[in-house]
C-alpha positions in Angstrom: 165.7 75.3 94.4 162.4 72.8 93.8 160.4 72.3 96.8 159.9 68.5 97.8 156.2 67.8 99.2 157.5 64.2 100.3 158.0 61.1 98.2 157.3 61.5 94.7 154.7 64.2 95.0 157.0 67.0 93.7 157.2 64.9 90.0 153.8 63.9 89.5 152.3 67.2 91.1 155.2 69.1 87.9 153.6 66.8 85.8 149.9 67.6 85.9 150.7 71.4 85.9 153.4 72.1 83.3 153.4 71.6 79.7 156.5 71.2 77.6 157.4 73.7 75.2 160.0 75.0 72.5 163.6 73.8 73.4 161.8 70.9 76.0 161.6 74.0 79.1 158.3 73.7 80.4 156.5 76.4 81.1 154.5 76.4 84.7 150.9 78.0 84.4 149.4 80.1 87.1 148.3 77.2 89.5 151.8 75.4 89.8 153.0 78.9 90.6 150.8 79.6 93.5 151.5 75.7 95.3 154.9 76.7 95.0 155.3 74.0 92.7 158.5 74.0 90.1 159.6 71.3 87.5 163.6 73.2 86.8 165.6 75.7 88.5 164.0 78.2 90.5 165.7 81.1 87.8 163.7 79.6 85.0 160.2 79.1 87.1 160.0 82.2 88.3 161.6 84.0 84.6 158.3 82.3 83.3 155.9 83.8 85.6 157.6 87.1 85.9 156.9 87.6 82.3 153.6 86.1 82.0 152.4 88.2 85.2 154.0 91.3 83.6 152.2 91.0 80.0 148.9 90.0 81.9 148.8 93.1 83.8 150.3 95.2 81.3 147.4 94.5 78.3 144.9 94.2 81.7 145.7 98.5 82.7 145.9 98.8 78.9 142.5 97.9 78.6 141.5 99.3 81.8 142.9 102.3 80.2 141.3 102.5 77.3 138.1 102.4 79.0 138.3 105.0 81.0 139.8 107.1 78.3 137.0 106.3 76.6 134.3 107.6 79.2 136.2 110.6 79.6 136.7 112.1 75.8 133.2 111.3 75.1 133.8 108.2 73.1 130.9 106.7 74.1 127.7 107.1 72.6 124.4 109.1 73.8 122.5 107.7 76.6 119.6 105.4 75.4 120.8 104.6 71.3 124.1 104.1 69.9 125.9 105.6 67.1 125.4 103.7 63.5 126.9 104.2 60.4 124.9 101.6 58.7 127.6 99.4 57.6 130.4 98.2 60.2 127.7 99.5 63.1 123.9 98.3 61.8 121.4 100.5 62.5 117.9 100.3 64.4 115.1 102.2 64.5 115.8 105.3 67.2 119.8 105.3 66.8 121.5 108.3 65.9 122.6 108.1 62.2 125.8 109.2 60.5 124.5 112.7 59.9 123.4 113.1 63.4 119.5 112.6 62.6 117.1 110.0 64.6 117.1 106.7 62.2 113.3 106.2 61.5 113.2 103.8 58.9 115.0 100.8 57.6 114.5 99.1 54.3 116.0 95.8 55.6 119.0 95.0 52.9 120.4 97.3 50.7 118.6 98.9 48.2 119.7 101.3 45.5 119.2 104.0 47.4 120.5 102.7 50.3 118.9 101.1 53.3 117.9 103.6 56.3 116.6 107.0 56.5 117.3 109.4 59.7 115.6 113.3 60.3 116.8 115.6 62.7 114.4 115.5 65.8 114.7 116.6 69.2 115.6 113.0 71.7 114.6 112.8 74.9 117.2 110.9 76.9 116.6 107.9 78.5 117.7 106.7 81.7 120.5 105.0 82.1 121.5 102.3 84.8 124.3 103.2 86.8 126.4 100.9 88.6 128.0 101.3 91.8 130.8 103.7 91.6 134.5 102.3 92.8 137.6 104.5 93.4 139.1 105.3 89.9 142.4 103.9 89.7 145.5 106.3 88.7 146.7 105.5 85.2 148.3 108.5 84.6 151.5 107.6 84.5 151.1 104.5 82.2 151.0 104.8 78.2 148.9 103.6 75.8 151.8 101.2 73.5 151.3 101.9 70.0 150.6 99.2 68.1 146.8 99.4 70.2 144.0 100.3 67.5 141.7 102.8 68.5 139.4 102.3 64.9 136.9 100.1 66.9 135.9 103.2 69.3 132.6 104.4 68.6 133.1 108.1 67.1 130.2 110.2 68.2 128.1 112.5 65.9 126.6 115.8 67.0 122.7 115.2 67.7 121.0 117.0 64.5 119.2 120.1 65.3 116.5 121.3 62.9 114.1 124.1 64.0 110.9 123.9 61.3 110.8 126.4 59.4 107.4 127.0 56.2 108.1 127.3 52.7 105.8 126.9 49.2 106.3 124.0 47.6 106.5 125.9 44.2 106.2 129.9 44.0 103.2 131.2 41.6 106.5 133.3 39.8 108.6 130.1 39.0 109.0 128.3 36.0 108.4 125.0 37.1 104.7 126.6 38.9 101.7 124.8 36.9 104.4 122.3 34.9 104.1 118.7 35.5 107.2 117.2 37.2 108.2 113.6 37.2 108.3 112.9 40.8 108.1 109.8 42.8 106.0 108.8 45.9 107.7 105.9 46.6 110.6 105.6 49.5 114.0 105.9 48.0 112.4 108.7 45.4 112.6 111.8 47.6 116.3 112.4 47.2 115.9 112.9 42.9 112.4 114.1 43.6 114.0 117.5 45.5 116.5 117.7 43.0 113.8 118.1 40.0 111.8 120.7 42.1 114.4 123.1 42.9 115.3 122.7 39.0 112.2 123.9 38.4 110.8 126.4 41.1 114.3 127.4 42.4 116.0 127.0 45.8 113.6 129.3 48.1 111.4 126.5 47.8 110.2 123.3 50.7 112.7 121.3 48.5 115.4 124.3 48.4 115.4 124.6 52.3 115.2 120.8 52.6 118.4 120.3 50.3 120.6 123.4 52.3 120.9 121.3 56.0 123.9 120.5 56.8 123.2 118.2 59.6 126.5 115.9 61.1 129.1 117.8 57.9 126.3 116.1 55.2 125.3 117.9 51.9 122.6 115.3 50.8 119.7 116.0 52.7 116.5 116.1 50.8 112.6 116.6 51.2 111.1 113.3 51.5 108.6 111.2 49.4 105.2 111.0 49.9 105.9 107.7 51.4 109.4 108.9 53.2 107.1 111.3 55.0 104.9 108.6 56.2 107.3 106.6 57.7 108.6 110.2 59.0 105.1 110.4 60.7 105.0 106.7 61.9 108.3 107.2 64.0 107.4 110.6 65.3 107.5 110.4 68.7 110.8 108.3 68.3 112.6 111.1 66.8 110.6 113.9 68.4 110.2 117.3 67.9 107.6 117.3 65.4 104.8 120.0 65.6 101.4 118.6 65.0 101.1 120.6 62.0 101.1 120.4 57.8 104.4 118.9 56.5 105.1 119.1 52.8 106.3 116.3 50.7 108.5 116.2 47.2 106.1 114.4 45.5 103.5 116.2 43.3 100.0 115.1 42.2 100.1 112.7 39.1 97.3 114.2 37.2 97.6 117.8 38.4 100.6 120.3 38.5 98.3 122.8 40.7 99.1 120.4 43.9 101.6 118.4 45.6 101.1 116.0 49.0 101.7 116.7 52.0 101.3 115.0 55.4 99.5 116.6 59.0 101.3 115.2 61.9 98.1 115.7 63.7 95.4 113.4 62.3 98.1 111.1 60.6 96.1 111.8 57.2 98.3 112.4 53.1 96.4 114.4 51.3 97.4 116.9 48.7 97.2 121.1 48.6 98.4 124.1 46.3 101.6 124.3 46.1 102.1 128.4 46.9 100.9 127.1 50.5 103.6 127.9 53.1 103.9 124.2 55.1 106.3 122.7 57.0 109.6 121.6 55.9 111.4 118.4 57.8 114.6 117.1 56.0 116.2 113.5 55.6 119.1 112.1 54.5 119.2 108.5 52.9 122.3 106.0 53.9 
C-alpha cells in the first residue's frame, strides 16, 4: 500500500524521484526506495527494486570475483612493469615484452621492422605498495555467467632467462671468414644482418647462438646491430644482468672483412675486433 507523509507530500515527493517508463510504470530509483516512498502498488515498487538490487549485486560479486580470481591464477602482471604486447598493451621502456625479454628500446611509431626491442635480462623487483589487507570474502559458491569476457586479462609471460655465453663472430674455417658481408649498423638491421652471417660462417657462430633462443615460445631472436647493441648498453641496468665485458654485434666493418663491432659494457665504448675472437653473445627480438 503507498505510504502518505501528510497532505500532498506522498505525490510531489513520487514525483521528483520516479521517472516514467515503457508501458507509463514508473520505475523508483534507489533514493525513493529507502524514504519508503512509492508512486503504484506496493507489488510493482518493490518488483522494481528487487530486480535492480539483484542485478547490482550480481555483476558487483561478478566483478569482485573476477578480481580475485585474478590475483590468485597469476593474471596479474610482475611487480614493478606490466606485460606489453606492443599493440592492444603499448610498451615502455623496462616492461616485460611479448617474448619475456626487458623492453629497452622504442622507435616511437611503427617502423618496418617494427617498433620496440626487448633482451632477456635479469629484473630486480621493485617494491610494491600494499594496501591494508580485509577479510576475503567467500565466493565460492557463486559462478562466473558466461557471457563475461576474460580477453581483457593481462596474460603473463615467463621472465626471459639468458645466461651469456662467448662465441666467434666468424670461424677462421668458414666460408664466409675474410668475405665481405652486406650488413647493417643501423637499428632495425640486426634481425637480416644474423641471417647473412650464419649463411656464411654457419650456426656455431655469435649470430648462430643469438638466432637459437627461444625466449617466451619465440623463434626470431637475432644478434643485434651495431646500433641495437648501443641502445642494449644504454638500458643496461634497466634490464640487468649484463657482465661488464665485450659483447659482439652483427654488424661487420665496411671496409674490412677481417673485423666486426662489438660493444664493452664496461667503458660504454664500439669499437671493432677480429672476428675468431670469442665475445659475448646477448640476443633480441624486434616487435
Amino acid at each position: 500500500m503507498a505510504h502518505h507523509l501528510g497532505g500532498n507530500t506522498e505525490v510531489e515527493s513520487v514525483s521528483r524521484r520516479a521517472s516514467p517508463v515503457r508501458g507509463g510504470v514508473p520505475e523508483v530509483v534507489p533514493v525513493a526506495a529507502d524514504l519508503g516512498i512509492c508512486c503504484g502498488t506496493a507489488g510493482e515498487v518493490r518488483g522494481v527494486m528487487k530486480l535492480r538490487s539483484i542485478r547490482y549485486s550480481t555483476w558487483l560479486i561478478v566483478v569482485i570475483s573476477i578480481v580475485f580470481a585474478a590475483g590468485s591464477i597469476g593474471l596479474a602482471s610482475p611487480a614493478g612493469a606490466k606485460t606489453c604486447d606492443g599493440k592492444k598493451v603499448p610498451c615502455e621502456i623496462g616492461d616485460t615484452g611479448p617474448g619475456g625479454g626487458i623492453v629497452f628500446y622504442d622507435a616511437g611509431s611503427r617502423q618496418k621492422w617494427g617498433r620496440y626491442l626487448e633482451a632477456p635480462g635479469k629484473r630486480v623487483a621493485k617494491p610494491t605498495p600494499q594496501p591494508p589487507q580485509k577479510p576475503t570474502p567467500d565466493y565460492s559458491s557463486w559462478q562466473v555467467p558466461a557471457s563475461v569476457e576474460w580477453a581483457h586479462l593481462t596474460r603473463v609471460i615467463p621472465m626471459a632467462t639468458w645466461k651469456d655465453k662467448t662465441r666467434q663472430w666468424c670461424p677462421e674455417d668458414a666460408p664466409g671468414y675474410d668475405t665481405y658481408l652486406p650488413t647493417g649498423t643501423a637499428i632495425g638491421t640486426g634481425r637480416a644482418n644474423t641471417q647473412i652471417v650464419i649463411a656464411a660462417c654457419g650456426a656455431d657462430t655469435a649470430a648462430g647462438l643469438a638466432a637459437s633462443y627461444r625466449g617466451g615460445g619465440e623463434d626470431d631472436w637475432f644478434l643485434p646491430s651495431r646500433d641495437e647493441l648501443g641502445e642494449l648498453y644504454r638500458q643496461r641496468k634497466e634490464v640487468g644482468g649484463l657482465a661488464d665485458d665485450f659483447f659482439w654485434s652483427s654488424s661487420q666493418l665496411d671496409d674490412d672483412a677481417y673485423y666486426a663491432w662489438f660493444q664493452y659494457f664496461d667503458g660504454g665504448n664500439q669499437d671493432y675486433d677480429d672476428e675468431d675472437f670469442d665475445y659475448r653473445v646477448r640476443p633480441v627480438r624486434a616487435f
